[in-house]
C-alpha positions as CSV (number, residue, x, y, z in Angstrom):
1,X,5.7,13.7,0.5
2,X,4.9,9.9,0.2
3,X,6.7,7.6,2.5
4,X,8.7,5.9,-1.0
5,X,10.0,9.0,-1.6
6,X,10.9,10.3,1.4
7,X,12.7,6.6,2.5
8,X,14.4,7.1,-1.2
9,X,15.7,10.7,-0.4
10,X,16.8,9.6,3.1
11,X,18.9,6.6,1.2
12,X,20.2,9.1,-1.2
13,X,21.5,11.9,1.3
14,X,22.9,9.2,3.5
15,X,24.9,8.0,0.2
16,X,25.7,11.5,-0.6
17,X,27.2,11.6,2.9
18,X,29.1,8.6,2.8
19,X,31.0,9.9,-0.9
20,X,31.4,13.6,0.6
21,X,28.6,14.8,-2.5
22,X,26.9,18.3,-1.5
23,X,24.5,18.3,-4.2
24,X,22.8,15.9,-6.2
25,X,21.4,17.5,-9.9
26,X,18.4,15.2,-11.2
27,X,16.8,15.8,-14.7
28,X,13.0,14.4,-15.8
29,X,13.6,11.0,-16.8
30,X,14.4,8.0,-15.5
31,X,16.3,8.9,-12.1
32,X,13.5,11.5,-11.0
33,X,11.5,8.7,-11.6
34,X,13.0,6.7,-8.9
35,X,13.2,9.3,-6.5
36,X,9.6,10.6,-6.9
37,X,7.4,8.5,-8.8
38,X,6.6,10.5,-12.0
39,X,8.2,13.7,-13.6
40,X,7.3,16.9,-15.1
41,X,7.5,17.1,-18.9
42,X,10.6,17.1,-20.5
43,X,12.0,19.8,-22.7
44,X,14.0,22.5,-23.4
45,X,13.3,24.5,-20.3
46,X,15.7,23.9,-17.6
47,X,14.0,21.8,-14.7
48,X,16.0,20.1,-12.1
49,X,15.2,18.0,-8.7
50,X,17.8,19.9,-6.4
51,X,19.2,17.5,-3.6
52,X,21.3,18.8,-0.8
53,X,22.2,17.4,2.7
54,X,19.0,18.4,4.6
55,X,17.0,20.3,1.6
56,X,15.4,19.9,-2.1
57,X,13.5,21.7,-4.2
58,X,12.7,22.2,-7.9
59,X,14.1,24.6,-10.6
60,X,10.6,24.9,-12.0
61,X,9.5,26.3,-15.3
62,X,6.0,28.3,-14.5
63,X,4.6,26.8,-17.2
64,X,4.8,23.2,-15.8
65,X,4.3,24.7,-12.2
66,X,0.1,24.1,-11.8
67,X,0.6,20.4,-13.2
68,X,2.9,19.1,-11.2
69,X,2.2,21.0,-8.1
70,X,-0.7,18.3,-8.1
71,X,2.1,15.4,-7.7
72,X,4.5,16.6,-5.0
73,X,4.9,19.5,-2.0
74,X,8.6,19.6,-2.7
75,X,9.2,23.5,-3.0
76,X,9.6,25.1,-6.3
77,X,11.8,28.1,-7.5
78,X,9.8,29.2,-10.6
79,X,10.9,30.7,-13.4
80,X,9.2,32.5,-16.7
81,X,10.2,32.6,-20.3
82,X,10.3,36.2,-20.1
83,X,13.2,36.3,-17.1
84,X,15.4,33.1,-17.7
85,X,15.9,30.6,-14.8
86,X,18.9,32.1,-13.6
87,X,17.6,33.7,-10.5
88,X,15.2,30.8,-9.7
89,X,18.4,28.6,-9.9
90,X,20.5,31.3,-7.5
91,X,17.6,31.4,-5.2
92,X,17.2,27.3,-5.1
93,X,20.6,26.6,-4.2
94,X,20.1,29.3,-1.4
95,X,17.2,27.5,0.1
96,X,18.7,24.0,0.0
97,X,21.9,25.4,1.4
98,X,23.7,24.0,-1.8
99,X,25.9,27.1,-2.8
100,X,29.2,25.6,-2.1
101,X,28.4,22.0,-2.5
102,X,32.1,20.7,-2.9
103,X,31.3,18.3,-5.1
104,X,27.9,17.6,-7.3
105,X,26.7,15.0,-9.2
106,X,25.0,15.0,-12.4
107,X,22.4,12.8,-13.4
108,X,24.5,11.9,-16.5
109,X,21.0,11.8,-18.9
110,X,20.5,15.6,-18.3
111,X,20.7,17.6,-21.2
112,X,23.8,19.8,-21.5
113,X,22.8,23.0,-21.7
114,X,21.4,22.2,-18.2
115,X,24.4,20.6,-17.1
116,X,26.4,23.9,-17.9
117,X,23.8,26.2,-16.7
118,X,23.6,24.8,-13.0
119,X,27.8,24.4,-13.2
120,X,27.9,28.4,-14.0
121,X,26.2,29.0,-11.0
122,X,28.8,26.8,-9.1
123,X,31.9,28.2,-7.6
124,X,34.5,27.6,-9.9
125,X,36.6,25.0,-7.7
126,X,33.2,22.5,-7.5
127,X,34.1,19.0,-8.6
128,X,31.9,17.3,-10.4
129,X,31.0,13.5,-10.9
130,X,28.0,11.5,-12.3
131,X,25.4,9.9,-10.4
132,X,27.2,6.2,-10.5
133,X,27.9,6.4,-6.6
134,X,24.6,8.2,-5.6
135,X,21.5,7.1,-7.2
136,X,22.9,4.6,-9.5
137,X,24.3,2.4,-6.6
138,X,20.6,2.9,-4.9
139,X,18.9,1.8,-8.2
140,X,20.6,-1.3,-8.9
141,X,19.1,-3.0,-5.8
142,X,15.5,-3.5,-6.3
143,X,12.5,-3.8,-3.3
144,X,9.9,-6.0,-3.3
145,X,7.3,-3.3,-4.9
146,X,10.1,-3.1,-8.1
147,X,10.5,-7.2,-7.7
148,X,6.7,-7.7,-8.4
149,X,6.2,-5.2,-11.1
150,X,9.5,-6.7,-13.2
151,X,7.9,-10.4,-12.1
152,X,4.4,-9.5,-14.0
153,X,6.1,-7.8,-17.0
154,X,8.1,-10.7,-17.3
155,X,5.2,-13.2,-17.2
156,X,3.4,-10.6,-20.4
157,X,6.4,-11.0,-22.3
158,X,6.5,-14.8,-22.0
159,X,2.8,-14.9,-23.0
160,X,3.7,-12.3,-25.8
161,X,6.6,-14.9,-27.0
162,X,3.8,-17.9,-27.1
163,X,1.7,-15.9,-28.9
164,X,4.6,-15.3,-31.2
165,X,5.5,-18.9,-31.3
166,X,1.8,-20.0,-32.0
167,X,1.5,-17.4,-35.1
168,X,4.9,-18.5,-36.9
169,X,4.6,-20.3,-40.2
170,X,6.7,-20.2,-43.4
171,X,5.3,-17.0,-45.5
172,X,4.8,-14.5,-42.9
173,X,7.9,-11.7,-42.9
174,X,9.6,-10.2,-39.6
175,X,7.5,-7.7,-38.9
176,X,4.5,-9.4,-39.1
177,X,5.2,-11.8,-36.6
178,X,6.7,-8.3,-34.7
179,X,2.8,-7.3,-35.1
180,X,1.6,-10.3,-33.4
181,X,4.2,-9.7,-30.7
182,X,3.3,-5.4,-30.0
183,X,-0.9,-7.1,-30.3
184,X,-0.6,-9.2,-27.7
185,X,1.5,-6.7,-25.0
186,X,-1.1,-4.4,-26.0
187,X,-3.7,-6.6,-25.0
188,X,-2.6,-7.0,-21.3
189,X,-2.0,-3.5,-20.8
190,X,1.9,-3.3,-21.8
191,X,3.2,-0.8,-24.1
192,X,5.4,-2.5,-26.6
193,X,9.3,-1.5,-26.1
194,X,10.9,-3.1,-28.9
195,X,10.4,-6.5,-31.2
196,X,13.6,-7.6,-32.8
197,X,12.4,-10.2,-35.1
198,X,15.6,-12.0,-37.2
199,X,14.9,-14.5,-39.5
200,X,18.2,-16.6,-41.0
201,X,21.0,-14.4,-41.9
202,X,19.3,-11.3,-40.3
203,X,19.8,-13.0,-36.6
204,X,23.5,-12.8,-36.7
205,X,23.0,-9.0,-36.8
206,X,22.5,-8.9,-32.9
207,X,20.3,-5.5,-33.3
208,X,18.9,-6.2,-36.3
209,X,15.9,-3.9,-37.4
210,X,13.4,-5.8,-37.7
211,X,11.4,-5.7,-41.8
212,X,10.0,-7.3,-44.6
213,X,12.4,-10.4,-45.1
214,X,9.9,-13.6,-45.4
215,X,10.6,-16.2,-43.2
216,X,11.2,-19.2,-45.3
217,X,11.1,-22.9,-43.8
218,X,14.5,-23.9,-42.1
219,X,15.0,-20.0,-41.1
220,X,16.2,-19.9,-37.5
221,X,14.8,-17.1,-36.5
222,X,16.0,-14.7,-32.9
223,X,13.2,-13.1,-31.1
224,X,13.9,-10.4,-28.7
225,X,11.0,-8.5,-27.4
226,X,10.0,-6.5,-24.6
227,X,7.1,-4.5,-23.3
228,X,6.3,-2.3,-20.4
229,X,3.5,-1.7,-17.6
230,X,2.8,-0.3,-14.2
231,X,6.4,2.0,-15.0
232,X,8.6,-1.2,-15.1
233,X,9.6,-3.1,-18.5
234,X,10.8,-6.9,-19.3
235,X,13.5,-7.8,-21.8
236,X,13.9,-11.8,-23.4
237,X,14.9,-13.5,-25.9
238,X,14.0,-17.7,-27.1
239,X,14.8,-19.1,-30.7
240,X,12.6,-20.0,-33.0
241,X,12.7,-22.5,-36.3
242,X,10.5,-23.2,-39.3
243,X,10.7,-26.9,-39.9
244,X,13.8,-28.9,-40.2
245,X,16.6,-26.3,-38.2
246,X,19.7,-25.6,-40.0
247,X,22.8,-27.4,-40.3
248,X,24.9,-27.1,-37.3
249,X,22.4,-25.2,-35.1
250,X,21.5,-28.2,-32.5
251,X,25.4,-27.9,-31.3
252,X,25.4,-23.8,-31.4
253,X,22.3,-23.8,-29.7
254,X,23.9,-26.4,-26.2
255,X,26.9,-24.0,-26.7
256,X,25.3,-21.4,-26.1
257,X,22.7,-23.0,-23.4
258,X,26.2,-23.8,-21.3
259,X,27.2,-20.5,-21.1
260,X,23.6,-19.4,-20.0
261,X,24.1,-22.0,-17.5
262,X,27.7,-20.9,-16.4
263,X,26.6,-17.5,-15.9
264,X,24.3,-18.8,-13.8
265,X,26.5,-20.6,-11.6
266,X,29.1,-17.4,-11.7
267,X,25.9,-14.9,-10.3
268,X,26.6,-14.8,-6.7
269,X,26.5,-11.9,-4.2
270,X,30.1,-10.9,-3.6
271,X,31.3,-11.7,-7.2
272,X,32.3,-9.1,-9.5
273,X,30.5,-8.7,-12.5
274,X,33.2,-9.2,-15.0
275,X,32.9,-12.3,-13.6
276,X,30.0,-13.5,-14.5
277,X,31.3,-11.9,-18.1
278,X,34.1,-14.4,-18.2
279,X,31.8,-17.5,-16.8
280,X,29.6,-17.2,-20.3
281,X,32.6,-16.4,-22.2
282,X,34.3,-18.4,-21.4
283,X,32.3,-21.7,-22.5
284,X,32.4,-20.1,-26.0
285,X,35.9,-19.5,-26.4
286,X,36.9,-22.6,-25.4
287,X,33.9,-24.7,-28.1
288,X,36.1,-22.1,-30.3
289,X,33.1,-19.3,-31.3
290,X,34.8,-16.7,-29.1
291,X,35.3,-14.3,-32.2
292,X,31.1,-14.9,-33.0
293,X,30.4,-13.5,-29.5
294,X,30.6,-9.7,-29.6
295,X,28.7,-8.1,-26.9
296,X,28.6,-7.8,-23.1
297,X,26.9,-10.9,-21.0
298,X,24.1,-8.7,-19.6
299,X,22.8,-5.3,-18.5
300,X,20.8,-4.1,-15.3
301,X,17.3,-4.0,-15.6
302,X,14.9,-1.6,-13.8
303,X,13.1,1.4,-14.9
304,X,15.4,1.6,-17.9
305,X,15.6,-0.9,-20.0
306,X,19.5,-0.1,-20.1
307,X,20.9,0.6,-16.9
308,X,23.9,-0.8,-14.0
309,X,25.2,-3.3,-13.3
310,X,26.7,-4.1,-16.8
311,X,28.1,-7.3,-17.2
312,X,31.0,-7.0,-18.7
313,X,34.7,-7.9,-19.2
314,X,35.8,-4.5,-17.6
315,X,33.2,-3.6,-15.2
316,X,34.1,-4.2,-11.1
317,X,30.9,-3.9,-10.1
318,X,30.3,-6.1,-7.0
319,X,27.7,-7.8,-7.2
320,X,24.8,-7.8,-4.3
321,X,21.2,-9.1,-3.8
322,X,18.8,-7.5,-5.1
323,X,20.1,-6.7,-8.0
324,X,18.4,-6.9,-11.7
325,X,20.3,-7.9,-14.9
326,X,20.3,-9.7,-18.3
327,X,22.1,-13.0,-18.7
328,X,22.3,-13.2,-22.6
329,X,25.0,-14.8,-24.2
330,X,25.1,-15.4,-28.0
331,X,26.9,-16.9,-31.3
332,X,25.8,-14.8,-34.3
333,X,27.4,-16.8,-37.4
334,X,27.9,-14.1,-40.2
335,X,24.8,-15.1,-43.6
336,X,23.5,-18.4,-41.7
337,X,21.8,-17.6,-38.1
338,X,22.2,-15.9,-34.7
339,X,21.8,-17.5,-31.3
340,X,20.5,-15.3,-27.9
341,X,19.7,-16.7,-25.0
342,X,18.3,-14.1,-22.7
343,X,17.3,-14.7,-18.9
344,X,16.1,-11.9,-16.6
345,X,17.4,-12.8,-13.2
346,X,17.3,-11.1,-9.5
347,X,20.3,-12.2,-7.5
348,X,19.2,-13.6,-4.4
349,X,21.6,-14.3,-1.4
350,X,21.7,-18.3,-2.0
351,X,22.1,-17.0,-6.0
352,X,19.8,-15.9,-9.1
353,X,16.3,-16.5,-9.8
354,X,15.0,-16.2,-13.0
355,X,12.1,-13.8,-13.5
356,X,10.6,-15.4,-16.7
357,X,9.0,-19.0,-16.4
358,X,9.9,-19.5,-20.5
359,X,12.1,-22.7,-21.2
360,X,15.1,-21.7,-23.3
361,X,14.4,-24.8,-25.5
362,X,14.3,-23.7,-29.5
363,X,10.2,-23.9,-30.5
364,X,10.0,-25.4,-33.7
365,X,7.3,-24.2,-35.8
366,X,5.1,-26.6,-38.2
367,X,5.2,-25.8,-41.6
């Protein structure tokens, strides 16, 4: 076993002793990820990471058993398509001492017919959470090794949005300045994650799928891309304009700059993330485009491009160093233009630092 994973276990089973959990269930994907550094395929044959307080081991399909023997001596309990993993699962609980656990936690992205097959198994009386109080109060705080890697994807992605900026001219539609985006991650090694490209009307949609609407001069136009290398992904989002900007857009953009700003100043260890919510909100409501902002402040940022802390009206989340999260307010006016602001920060003890080196200023393109 590496020495990352076996410091990670040793955080997770001193958490699971802290919240009285006796087993901890963990699907491929994103949390195994965490814990181990890779994970075996994913599909519909049940495989779980099997956590207990001094044990794990795998619930291992046979036919992913040669692969990923290759990545980790953690013990496997095999089963074949011909048995059923019933009696592999019976016999892993028995070797991790996890027949009784009291209470387990899910990894809440497991499938559910996993979910239901492990809880079967369980005595009847087990309670059961999610993995919010485990592993998902490890992952929000990021190490240095996860610091650097979110550091240098955030650095592609402001190169990516240059690139973008440096293509844009009246003509060209959404996704072909998308294309010149996904080309230039792909050119330093990043796998392009997503490219929303909305030009006038289509950036008020704050999700808009990006298509074949020409960008026209005096579009402003919302670019939100982000790619992913070395296991870790980056997430941001700068405005763009063709020409002359539209009317009204120099005031919605410093609107919306102030609440970057007071989000900013709201981001401290200690404070809750709601908020940080209300902080960006709150300079919104009061220039009187509270009903144009409709989405949270921020999300964490890590392996998943989606993950805690959320920052949000109703989430209590304290908030500690180390952690990763979007700061992205926005003011999407309904047929004219959307503005989002989006800053990647790491909350440091004296307050947040900003992982991309991009100015928020619009770019205004020549036509």
């Amino acid at each position: 076993m590496n020495e990352q994973t076996a410091r990670r276990l040793a955080a997770l089973r001193a958490r699971m002793k802290e919240t009285g959990t006796g087993l901890v269930a963990i699907a491929p994907g994103s949390h195994m990820d965490w814990v181990l550094g890779f994970h075996p395929h994913p599909d519909e044959r049940p495989c779980l990471l099997l956590v207990g307080p001094e044990k794990e081991g795998f619930l291992m399909p046979a036919l992913n058993a040669e692969g990923t023997r290759e990545t980790t001596d953690i013990a496997f309990h095999c089963w074949a398509d011909d048995a059923g993993p019933d009696a592999a699962l019976t016999e892993a609980l028995e070797a991790i001492s996890a027949t009784s656990p009291g209470l387990v936690a899910l990894d809440e992205t497991m499938r559910a017919d996993f979910a239901l097959l492990l809880l079967d198994a369980l005595p009847a009386d087990t309670r059961r959470a999610f993995t919010p109080d485990t592993l998902g109060a490890l992952r929000m705080c990021k190490d240095a090794g996860e610091y650097g890697k979110l550091k240098m994807n955030a650095a592609i992605a402001d190169r990516a949005m240059q690139a973008a900026f440096g293509a844009l001219r009246p003509g060209m539609s959404e996704l072909e300045l998308a294309d010149v985006i996904k080309g230039h991650f792909l050119s330093e090694g990043a796998s392009p994650q997503f490219w929303i490209v909305g030009a006038g009307g289509n950036g008020a949609f704050p999700h808009h799928a990006t298509g074949d609407r020409v960008i026209r001069e005096g579009d402003a136009i919302v670019i939100d891309i982000g790619g992913r290398k070395q296991g870790f992904p980056s997430d941001m989002t700068r405005m763009a304009v063709v020409g002359q900007p539209p009317e009204g857009y120099g005031q919605i953009h410093s609107i919306v700059e102030k609440a970057v700003q007071a989000a900013l100043k709201a981001a401290r260890p200690g404070a809750r993330a709601r908020d940080v919510d209300a902080a960006a909100r709150g300079v919104i409501a009061d220039a009187g485009y509270g009903d144009y902002f409709v989405h949270r402040t921020g999300h964490g940022l890590g392996i998943d491009i989606h993950e805690p802390p959320y920052i949000t009206a109703a989430s209590d989340v304290v908030l500690e160093a180390g952690m990763v999260f979007s700061i992205e307010p926005g003011i999407y006016l309904p047929g004219r233009f959307g503005i989002r602001l989006e800053e990647i920060v790491i909350l440091r003890e004296d307050g947040p630092e900003i992982l991309s080196g991009l100015p928020r200023d619009l770019h205004i393109a020549k036509t």
